[in-house]
C-alpha positions in Angstrom: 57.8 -0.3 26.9 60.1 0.6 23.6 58.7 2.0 20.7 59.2 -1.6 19.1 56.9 -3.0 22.1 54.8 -0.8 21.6 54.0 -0.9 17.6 54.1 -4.7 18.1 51.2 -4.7 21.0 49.0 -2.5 18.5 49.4 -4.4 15.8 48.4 -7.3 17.4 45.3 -5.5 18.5 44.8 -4.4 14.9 45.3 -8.1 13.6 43.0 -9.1 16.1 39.9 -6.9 16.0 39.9 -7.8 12.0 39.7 -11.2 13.0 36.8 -10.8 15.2 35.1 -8.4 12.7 35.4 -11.2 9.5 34.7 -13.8 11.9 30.5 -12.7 12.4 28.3 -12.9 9.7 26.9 -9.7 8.2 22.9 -9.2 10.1 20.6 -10.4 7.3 17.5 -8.3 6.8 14.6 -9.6 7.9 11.5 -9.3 4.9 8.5 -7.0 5.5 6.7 -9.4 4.3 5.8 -13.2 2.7 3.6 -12.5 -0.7 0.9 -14.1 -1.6 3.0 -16.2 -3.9 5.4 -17.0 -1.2 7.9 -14.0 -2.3 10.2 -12.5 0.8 9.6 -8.9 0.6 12.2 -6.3 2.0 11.8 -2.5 2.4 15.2 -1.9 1.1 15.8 1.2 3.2 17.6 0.6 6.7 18.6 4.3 6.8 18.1 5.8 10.2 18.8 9.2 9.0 15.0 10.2 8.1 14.6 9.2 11.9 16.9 11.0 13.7 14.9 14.2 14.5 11.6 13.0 15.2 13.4 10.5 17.4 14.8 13.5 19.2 11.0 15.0 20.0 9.9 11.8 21.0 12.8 11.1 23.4 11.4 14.8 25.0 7.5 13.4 24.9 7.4 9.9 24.3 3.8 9.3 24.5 3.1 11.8 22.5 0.5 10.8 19.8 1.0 13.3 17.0 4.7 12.8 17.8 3.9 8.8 17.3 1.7 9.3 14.3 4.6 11.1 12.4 7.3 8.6 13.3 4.7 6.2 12.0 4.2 8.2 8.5 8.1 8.1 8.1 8.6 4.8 8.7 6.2 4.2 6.0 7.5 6.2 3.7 10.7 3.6 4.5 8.3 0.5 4.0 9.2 -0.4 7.1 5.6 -1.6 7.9 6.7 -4.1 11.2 8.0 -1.2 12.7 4.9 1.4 12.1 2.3 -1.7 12.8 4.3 -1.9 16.1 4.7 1.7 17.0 0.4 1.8 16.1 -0.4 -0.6 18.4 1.8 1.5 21.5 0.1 4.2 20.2 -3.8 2.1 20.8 -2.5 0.9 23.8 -1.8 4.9 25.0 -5.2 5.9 23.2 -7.7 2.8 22.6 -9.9 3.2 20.0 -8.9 6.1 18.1 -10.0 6.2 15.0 -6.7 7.3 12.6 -4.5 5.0 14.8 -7.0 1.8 13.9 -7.2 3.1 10.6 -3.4 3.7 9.8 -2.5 0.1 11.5 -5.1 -1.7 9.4 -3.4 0.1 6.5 -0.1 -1.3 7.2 -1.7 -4.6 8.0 -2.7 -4.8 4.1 0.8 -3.9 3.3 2.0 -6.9 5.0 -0.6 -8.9 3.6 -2.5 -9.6 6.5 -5.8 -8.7 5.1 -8.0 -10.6 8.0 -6.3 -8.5 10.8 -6.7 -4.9 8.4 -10.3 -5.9 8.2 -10.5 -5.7 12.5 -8.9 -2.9 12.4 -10.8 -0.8 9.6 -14.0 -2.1 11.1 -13.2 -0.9 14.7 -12.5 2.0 13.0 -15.6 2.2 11.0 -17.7 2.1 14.8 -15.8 4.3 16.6 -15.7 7.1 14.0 -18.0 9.8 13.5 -18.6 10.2 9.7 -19.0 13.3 8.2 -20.2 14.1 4.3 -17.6 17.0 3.0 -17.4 18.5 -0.3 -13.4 19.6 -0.1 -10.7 17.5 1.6 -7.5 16.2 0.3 -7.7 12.0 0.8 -4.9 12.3 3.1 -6.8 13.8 5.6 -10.2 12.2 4.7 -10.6 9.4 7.1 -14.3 9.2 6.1 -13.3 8.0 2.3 -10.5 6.1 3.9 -11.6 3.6 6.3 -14.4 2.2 3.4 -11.7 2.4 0.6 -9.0 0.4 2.6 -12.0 -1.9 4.2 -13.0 -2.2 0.5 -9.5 -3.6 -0.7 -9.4 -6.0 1.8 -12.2 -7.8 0.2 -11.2 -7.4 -2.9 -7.9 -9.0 -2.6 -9.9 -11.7 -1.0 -12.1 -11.5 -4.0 -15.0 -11.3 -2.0 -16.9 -9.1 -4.3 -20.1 -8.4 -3.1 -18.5 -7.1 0.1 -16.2 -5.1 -1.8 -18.2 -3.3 -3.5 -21.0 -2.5 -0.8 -17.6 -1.1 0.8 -16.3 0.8 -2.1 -19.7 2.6 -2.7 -19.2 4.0 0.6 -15.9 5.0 0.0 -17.3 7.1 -3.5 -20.3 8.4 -1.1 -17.5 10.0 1.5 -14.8 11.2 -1.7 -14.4 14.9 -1.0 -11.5 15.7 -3.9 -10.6 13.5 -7.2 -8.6 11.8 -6.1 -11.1 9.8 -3.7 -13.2 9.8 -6.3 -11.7 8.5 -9.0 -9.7 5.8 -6.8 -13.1 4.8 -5.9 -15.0 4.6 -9.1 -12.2 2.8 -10.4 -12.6 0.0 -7.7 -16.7 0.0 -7.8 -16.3 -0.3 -11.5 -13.9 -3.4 -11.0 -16.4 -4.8 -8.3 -19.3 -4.6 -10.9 -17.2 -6.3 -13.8 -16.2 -9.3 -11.6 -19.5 -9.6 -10.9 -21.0 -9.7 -14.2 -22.8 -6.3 -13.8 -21.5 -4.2 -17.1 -24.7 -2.0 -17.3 -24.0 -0.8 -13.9 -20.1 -0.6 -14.1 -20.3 1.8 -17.3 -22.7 3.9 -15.5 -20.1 4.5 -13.0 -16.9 5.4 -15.1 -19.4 7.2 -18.1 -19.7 11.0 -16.4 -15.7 10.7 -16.3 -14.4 12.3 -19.8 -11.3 13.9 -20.8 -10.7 18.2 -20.4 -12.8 17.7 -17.0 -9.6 18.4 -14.8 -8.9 15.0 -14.0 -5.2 13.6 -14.2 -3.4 10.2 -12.0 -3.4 6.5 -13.0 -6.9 5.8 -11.9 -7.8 8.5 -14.3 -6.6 6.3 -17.4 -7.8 3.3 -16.5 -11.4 4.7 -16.2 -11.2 6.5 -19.6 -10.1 3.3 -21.0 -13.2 1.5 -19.0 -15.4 3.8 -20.8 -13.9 3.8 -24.2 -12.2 7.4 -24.6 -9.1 5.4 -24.8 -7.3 2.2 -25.7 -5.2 0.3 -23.9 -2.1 1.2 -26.3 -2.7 4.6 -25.3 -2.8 4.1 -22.2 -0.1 2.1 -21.3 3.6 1.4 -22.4 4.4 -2.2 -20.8 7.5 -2.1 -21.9 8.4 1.2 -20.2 6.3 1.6 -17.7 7.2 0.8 -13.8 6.5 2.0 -10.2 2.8 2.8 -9.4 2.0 3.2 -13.1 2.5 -0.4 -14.0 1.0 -1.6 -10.7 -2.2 1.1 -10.8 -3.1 1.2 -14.7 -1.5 -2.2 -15.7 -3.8 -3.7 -13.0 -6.6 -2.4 -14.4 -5.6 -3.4 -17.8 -5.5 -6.7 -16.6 -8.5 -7.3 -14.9 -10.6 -5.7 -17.8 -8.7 -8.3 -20.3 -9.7 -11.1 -17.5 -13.6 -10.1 -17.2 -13.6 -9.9 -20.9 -12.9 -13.2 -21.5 -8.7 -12.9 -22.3 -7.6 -15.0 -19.9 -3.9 -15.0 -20.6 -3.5 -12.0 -21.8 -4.2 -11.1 -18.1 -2.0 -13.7 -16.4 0.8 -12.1 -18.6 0.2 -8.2 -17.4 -0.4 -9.7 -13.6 3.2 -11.8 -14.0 4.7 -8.5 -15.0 3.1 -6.5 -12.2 4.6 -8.4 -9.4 8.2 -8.9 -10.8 8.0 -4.6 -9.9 9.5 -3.5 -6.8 6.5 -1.7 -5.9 5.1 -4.6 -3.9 3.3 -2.1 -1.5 0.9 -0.6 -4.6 -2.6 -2.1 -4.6 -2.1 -3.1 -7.8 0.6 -5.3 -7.0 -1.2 -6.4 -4.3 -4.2 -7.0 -6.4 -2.3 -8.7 -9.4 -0.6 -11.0 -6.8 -3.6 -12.1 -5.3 -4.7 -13.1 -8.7 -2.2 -15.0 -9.4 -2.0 -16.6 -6.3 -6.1 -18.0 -7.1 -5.0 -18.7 -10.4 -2.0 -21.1 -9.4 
């Protein structure tokens, strides 16, 4: 074959391949998950990087479970909730009825907003584990805080009050650092307003004060619950974003709804969910809401 031949029969393979390649349709991703209010909601991370080496250990020991559990943390750190709920219930199905698995898949069930299956989950969870009282542990490690707090936002998304806050108070029982315990104050106090109990709700949030070491978003909204602080103090809703909007704007928001300012809520709820922080229980909370209120 001449060199002519030749740079003719690769461009023709060129030509070709490009055809092929413009001919199929770039993969759409598929959403995490539908919102409440119908919303498709993406993790907008598709990067496999974060993946690679625990990938690598787990081709080595694939049924490994704290192998499993940390490809499961990293894949939510991606949002990529499908993929951890699947890799949790391998995991069950290599260990049945372990406690962190049940709790971490229920977790990711809320995420996805399917609070009825987190609720089997966390329950399962709740019978097979053997809770302990301790006065020093980070919440990350505290499953006995976690399984009542995450139980206890299930029914509160499904404002199912009552059961909420019998759930929550257990969660405040088992906090073991501040930030279990103000993340579950602020939800008992919530609980008590929507349920017309104010005495009860200030007692909560009044030992919390300011110069007590406290800091986080939780941490406003309670000082603003008690009356250290306004709102405007509090909160920028022109500026603020991420968790802050979600966490203190929700809270904001459900304190204007129990007392009595009924738009004024609607309008801090609308702003909550146009975020991208659709995984924050204040989102999640705001768009349940809204989705009673429509």
């Amino acid at each position: 074959m001449n060199n002519k031949l030749k740079f003719l029969f690769v461009y023709l393979l060129l030509f070709c391949s490009q055809i092929v390649s413009c001919s199929k349709e770039p993969v759409k991703p598929q959403p995490e998950a539908i919102s409440k209010l119908g919303v498709k909601l993406y993790s907008g991370s598709d990067n496999d990087s974060l993946l690679v080496e625990i990938n690598q250990k787990l081709s080595l020991n694939p049924n490994n479970l704290d192998l499993l559990l940390e490809k499961g943390g990293k894949l939510e750190g991606l949002r990529r909730f499908q993929e951890a709920i699947a890799l949790y219930t391998h995991s069950l199905n290599l260990n049945p009825n372990t406690t962190e698995i049940l709790k971490r898949r229920g977790q990711r069930y809320i995420s996805i907003r399917y609070w009825d299956k987190a609720i089997e989950d966390l329950t399962q969870a709740g019978i097979y584990h053997n809770f302990i009282k301790v006065n020093n542990l980070k919440y990350t490690d505290n499953l006995n805080w976690a399984i009542w707090y995450y139980l206890g936002m299930c029914y509160y998304f499904k404002a199912e009050f009552e059961m909420a806050l019998d759930v929550f108070q257990k969660s405040y029982e088992y906090s073991a650092d501040n930030v279990s315990l103000l993340a579950s104050i602020n939800w008992v106090y919530n609980c008590h307003r929507r349920l017309g109990r104010d005495e009860e709700a200030q007692k909560i949030v009044a030992p919390i004060q300011e110069g007590m070491g406290y800091s986080g978003n939780y941490y406003k909204c309670i000082l603003v619950y008690n009356g250290s602080k306004s709102q405007a103090e509090t909160i920028d809703f022109e500026t603020a974003s991420g968790f802050e909007l979600c966490t203190v704007g929700y809270g904001m928001g459900n304190l204007q709804l129990v007392n009595g300012n009924r738009e004024a809520a609607i309008k801090i709820f609308k702003k909550i969910v146009k975020d991208s922080a659709w995984q924050a229980n204040g989102f999640m909370a705001a768009e349940a809401e809204l989705s009673r209120i429509n």
